[in-house]
N, C-alpha and C positions, 0 to 999 in steps of 0.2 A: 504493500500500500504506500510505503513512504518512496518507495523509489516512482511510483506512478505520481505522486508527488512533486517531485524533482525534476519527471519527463515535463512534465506541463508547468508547471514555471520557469523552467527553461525555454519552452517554446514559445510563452507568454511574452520573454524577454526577445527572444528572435523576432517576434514577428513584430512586437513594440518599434526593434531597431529597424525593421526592413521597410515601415511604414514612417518614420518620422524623414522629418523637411527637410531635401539637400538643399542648400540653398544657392542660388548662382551669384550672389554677393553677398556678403557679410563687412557690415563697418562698424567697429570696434574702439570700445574705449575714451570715447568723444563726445564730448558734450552736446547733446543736442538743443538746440534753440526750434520749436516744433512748428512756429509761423503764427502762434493767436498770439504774441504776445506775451505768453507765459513766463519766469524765467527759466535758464537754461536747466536741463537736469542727465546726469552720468543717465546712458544709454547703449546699447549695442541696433544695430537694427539690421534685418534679414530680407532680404529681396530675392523673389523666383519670379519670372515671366515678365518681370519689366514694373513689378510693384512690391511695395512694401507690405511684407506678412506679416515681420513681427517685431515690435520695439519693447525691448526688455534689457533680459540678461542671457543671451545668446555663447556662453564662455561654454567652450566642449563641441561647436556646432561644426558640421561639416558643411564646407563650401566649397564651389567652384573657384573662388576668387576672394580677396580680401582687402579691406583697409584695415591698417591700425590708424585710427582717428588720435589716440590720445594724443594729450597737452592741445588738441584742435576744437572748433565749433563744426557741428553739423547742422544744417537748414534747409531749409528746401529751395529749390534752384529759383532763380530770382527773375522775375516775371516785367520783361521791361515794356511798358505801356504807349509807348512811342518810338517808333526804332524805323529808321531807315534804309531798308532792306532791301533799296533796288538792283544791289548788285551781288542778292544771293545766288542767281544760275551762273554766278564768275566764279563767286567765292563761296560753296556750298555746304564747305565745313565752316565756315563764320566763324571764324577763331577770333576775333578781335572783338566778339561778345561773348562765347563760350568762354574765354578764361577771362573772366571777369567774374564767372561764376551764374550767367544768364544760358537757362536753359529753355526759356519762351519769350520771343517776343510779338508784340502786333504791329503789320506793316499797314501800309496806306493809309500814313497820316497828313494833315493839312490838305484834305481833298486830292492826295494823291494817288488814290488806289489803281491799282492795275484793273483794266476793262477789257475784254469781256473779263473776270473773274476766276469762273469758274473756268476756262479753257486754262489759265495760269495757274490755279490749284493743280488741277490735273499734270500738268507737264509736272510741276515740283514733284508730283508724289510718282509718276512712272518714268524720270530720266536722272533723279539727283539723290544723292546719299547726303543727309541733312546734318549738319552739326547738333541744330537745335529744332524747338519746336516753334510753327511760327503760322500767326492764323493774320488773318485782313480783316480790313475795314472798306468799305466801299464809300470812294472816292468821289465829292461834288465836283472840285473844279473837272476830273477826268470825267465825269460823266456831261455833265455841262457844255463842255469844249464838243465832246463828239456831238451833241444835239446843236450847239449852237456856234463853235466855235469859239472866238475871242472876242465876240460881238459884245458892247457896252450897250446893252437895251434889256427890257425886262421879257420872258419866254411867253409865246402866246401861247394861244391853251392848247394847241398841236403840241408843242414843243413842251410845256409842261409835264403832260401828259406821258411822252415819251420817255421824259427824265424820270417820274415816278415808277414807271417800269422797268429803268433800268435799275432804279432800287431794288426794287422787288427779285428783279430777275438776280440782283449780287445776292441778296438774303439769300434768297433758295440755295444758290449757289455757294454756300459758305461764308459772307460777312459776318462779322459781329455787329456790325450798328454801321452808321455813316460817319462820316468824318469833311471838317469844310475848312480848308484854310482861305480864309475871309479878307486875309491881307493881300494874297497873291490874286492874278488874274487867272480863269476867267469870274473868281467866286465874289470877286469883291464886289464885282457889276452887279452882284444879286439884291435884291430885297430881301429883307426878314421874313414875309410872308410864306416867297419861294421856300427859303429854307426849312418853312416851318410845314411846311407841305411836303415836303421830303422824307424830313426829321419824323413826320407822323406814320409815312408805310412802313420805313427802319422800326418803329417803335412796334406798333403793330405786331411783327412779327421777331420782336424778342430782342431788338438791336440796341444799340445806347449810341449817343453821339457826342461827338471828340470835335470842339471849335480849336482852331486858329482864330483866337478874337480879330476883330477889324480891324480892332486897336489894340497896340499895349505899351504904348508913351501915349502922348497925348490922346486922350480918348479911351483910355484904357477903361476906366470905370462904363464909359457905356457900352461899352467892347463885355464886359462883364453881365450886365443886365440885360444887353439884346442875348447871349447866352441862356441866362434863366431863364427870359421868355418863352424863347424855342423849346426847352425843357419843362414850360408847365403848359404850354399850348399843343404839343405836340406829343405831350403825358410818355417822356421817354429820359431816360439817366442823362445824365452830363457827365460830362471832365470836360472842364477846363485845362487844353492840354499845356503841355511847358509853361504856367503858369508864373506869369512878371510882371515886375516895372520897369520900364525901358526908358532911359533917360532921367536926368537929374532935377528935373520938375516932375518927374512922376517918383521920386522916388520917397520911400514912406507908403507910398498909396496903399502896400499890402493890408495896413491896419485895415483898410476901408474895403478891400476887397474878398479879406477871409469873414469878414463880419457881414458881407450880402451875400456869400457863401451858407454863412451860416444860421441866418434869414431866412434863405429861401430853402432851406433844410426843414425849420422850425415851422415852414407856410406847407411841408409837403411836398417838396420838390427836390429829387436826387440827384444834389450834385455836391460831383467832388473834384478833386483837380491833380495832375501828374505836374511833374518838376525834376529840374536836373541841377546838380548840384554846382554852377559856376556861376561868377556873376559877366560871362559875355556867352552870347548867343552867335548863331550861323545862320546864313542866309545867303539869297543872292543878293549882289551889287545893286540890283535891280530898285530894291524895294526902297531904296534912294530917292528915286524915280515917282511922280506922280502917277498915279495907276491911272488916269484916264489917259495919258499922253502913249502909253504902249497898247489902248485897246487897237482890234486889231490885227494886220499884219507888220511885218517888219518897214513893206513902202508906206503904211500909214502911217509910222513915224517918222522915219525920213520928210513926209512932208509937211509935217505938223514943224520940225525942226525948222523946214524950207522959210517958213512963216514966220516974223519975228517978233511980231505978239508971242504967239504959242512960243516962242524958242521960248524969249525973257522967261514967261509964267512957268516950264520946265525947269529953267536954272533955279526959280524962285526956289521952286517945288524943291530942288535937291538941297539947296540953302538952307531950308526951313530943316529938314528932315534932319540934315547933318547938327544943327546948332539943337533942335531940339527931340530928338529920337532915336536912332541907333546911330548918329555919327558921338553922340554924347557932345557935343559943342569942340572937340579934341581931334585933329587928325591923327593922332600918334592910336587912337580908339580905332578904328578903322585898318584891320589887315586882314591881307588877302589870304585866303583857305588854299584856291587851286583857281588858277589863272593859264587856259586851256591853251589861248595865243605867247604865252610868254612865261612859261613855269618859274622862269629867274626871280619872279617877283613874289614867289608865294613864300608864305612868313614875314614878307613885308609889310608897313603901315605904308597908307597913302601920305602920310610925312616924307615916309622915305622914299617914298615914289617920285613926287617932285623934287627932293633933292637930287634924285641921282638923273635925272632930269634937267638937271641946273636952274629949276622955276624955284622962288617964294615962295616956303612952304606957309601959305598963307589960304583962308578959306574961299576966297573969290576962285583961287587959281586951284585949290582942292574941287570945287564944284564943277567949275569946267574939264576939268581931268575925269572927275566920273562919269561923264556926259561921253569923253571921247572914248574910257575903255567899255561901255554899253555901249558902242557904236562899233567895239572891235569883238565884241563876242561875251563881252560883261565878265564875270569873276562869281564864284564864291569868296563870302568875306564872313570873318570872326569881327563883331562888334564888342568891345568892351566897356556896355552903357548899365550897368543896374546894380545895384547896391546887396554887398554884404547881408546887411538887416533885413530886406526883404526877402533875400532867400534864405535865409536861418528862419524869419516868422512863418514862410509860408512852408518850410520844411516841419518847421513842430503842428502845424494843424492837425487832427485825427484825422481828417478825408483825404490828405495828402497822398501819393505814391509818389516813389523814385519810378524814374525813369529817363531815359536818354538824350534822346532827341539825336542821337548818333549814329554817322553812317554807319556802314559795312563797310569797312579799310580793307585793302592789303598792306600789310609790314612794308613799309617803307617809301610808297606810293605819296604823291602829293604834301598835306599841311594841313591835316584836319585837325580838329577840334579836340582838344583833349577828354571830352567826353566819350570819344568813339573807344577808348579804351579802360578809362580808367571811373565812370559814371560810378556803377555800384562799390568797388574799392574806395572810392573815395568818400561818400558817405558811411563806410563801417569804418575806415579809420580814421578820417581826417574829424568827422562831425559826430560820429559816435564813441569813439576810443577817445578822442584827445580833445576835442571841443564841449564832449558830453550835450550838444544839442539834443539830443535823442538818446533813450537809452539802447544800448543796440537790440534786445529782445524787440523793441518800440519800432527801431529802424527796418529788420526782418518784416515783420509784418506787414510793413509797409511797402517791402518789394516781393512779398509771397502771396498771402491769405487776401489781402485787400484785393488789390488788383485779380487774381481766382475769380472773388467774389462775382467785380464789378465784371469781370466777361464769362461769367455763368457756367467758370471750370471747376465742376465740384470735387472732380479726383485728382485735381493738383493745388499746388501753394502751403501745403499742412506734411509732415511727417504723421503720420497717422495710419493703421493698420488698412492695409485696403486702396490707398493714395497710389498713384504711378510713382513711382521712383526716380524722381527728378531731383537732384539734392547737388549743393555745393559744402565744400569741406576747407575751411579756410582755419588761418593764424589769425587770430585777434587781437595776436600783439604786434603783430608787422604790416596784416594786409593796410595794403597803399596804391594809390594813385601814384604810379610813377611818369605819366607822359605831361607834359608841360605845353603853353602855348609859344613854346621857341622852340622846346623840343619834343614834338609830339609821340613819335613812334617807340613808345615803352609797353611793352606788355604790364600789366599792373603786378605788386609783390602778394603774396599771402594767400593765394589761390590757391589751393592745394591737390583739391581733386574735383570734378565734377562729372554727375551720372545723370546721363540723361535716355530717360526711359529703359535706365535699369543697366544702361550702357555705360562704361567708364572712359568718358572722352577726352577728361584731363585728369593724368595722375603726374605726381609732385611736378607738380606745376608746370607741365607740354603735353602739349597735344598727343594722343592716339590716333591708332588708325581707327578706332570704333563710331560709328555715327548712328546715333540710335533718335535721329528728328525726325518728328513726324510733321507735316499738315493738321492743321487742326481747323473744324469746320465750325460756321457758330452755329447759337440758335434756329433757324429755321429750314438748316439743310438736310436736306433727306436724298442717302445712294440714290441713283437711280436702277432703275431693274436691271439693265442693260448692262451695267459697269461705267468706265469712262463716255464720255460725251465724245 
């Protein structure tokens, strides 16, 4: 009897071991920080299939593969709300956002979305092995232009009509909401109405909508409230995306804009706002420029120029803009990103442009200089107009998220933005570690669970049993922003590893061959029967 005994808990034990979890990662020893906010707590956590099974005490466990996390933070892969990603089919493993520790980001912002959509989903998902994960937004100015062009007039009810379908048709197609960048053309020609006609089928069908306000120097406050509008007329989310003050008469104004923020919260109205942590911005040369004087084609400004009314009221226009909006009243403010006729210049200010020039670097002869290089092909430019205080006040808001506003680099390429590398590093150590603006468990959550939230991704942004296994694994005592605006092209420090979708794509700190990004579709898409389209 006792040996029949012996047989069966012995088999008891065999068949215990031949049924418990292999796992295909295991990460060990590491503090986890879990994404609500919580503080950190000692964790092990077990991933099979591309999710996380189990967060515990995993010591003894058999795996395919391993971190030793200690003396590190573990989190969940950091979810950037603004990202510009037009050159993922060049650069398809995105390294210059994956080792930062971003494992999703959302493309087609400021009304840029790729059109037709869903033909651009598809290609991503059956020709490209993905770094990271990465969903859209459908795009006004791009949908706009194709109905109407560059035309400065408001859409008759044809043309309406069609825009409204081409919303519908991006939802289906995998959008998450729409998105307008209001400053640029062709969006700016728009009325509030249009948009809010828009803003309404996006909502409809589960989207939220991401402004480029009209304004954000002068005008910024109603740049703000036409925002809420569309968001309580249109009964659809907001972000306020890269949310500023631009210029040194705008600046302070955050007090007044996190508080109609936080107004139109308390009236019922969801919004909340993304931000990037510098105080100078990117953009084209362009926006220098009077927006009515480029509607249009290229010869209807030439001839608008021809005109010497219109020239004068152009030059006014850049005059005004530079003295008081993104040239900050400073041409040493003012340098060039990536200058396509003349790379020699890029890292330069427009100070040093006229000097090497041999012109007065003086503002008469700055404003005619921008006039001549929009006339040779324009520029990306880094402005460096907005104050310190406002991007620390509007970085502690609760409805805040981090995010970019950063291209997709290649190492070494051009004179971008030091956002493009070093955004979420810079926030965990420069603002959270050392400035203590935020406490970092505070900072996490604000580039994981929030943002999840706000695009309706309920099996990412959290360590949690069940979540996809998107996680970054960073030093909290080193990670940093190391690219600069002189010297841009640094990889950021303190990135340790990062798994995306259960994939290990950076371990200490380079890249793998492993690419585990998916496409992610929003609300309202449904396969079709057939497969691709």
């Amino acid at each position: 009897m006792k040996s029949h005994l012996l047989y069966a808990a012995a088999l008891f034990l065999l068949l215990s071991c031949s049924q418990s979890v292999k796992y295909d990662l295991v990460i060990t020893g590491g503090q986890v920080i879990d994404g609500t906010g919580a503080p950190a707590n000692r964790a092990d956590i077990g991933i099979k299939d591309g999710k996380i099974v189990k967060v515990g005490d995993l010591s003894g466990s058999e795996s395919l593969q391993s971190i030793d996390a200690t003396g590190l933070m573990v989190a969940p892969g950091f979810i950037d709300m603004h990202a510009h990603i037009e050159q993922l089919m060049r650069l398809p493993d995105a390294e210059s956002k994956v080792r930062q520790g971003v494992t999703t980001c959302l493309g087609g912002p400021d009304g840029s979305g790729p059109l037709p959509l869903g033909r651009y989903l598809d290609s991503l998902e059956r020709h490209f092995k993905l770094g990271m994960n990465v969903g859209y937004l459908a795009g006004h100015n791009s949908i706009r232009n194709s109905i109407m062009g560059n035309a400065n007039r408001q859409p008759s009810e044809k043309e309406m009509e069609a825009m409204k379908e081409l919303v519908s048709q991006s939802m289906k197609e995998g959008a998450f909401g729409l998105s307008t960048g209001l400053l640029y053309m062709p969006g700016t020609f728009s009325k509030t109405d249009e948009v809010i006609a828009l803003a309404r089928v996006a909502g409809s069908m589960g989207g939220i909508y991401t402004s480029h306000l009209r304004k954000e120097g002068l005008g910024l406050l109603d740049g703000v409230k036409e925002a809420i509008v569309i968001g309580r007329e249109a009964n659809i989310p907001v972000v306020l995306t890269h949310h500023k003050a631009i210029g040194k008469r705008m600046w302070g104004a955050s007090k007044i804009t996190t508080a109609m923020v936080d107004s139109a919260r308390k009236a019922g109205i969801d919004v909340m706002m993304d931000q990037y942590p510098y105080t100078a911005s990117s953009t084209s040369l362009s926006v220098l420029l009077p927006s009515w004087s480029m509607a249009g084609s290229e010869e209807d400004f030439i001839k608008r120029l021809n005109n010497k009314q219109k020239k004068d009221s152009i030059l006014a226009g850049i005059r005004f803009n530079i003295m008081n909006d993104r040239g900050g009243g400073d041409l040493h403010l003012i340098q060039f990103s990536s200058v396509q006729w003349d790379s020699t210049l890029n890292g330069m200010t427009l100070h040093d442009y006229l000097v090497r020039l041999g012109q007065e670097p003086n503002i008469d002869n700055g404003v005619n200089l921008v006039l001549q290089m929009q006339l040779k092909g324009g520029a990306s430019c880094i402005y460096h107009a907005m104050s310190e205080v406002d991007v620390e006040r509007i970085m502690r808001h609760p409805f805040t998220m981090h995010a970019s506003d950063g291209a997709l680099v290649k190492f070494g390429e051009g004179h971008p933005h030091p956002r493009a590398y070093g955004t979420f590093p810079k926030i965990l150590g420069e603002y959270a570690r050392d400035k203590k603006v935020l406490p970092l468990e505070e900072a996490i959550r604000k580039m994981t669970s929030l943002p999840a939230s706000r695009l309706g991704l309920k099996d990412r942004g959290l360590l949690k049993e069940g979540m996809i296994a998107d996680i970054a694994v960073f030093d909290a005592a080193t990670v940093a922003d190391l690219s600069t605006f002189t010297d841009p092209h640094h990889f950021p420090a303190g990135i340790e590893y990062v798994v995306v979708n259960g994939k290990v794509t950076v371990s200490r700190h380079q890249m793998t061959e492993a690419r585990g990004g998916q496409v992610l579709r929003g609300p309202a898409f449904k396969a079709p029967a057939s497969g691709y389209r």
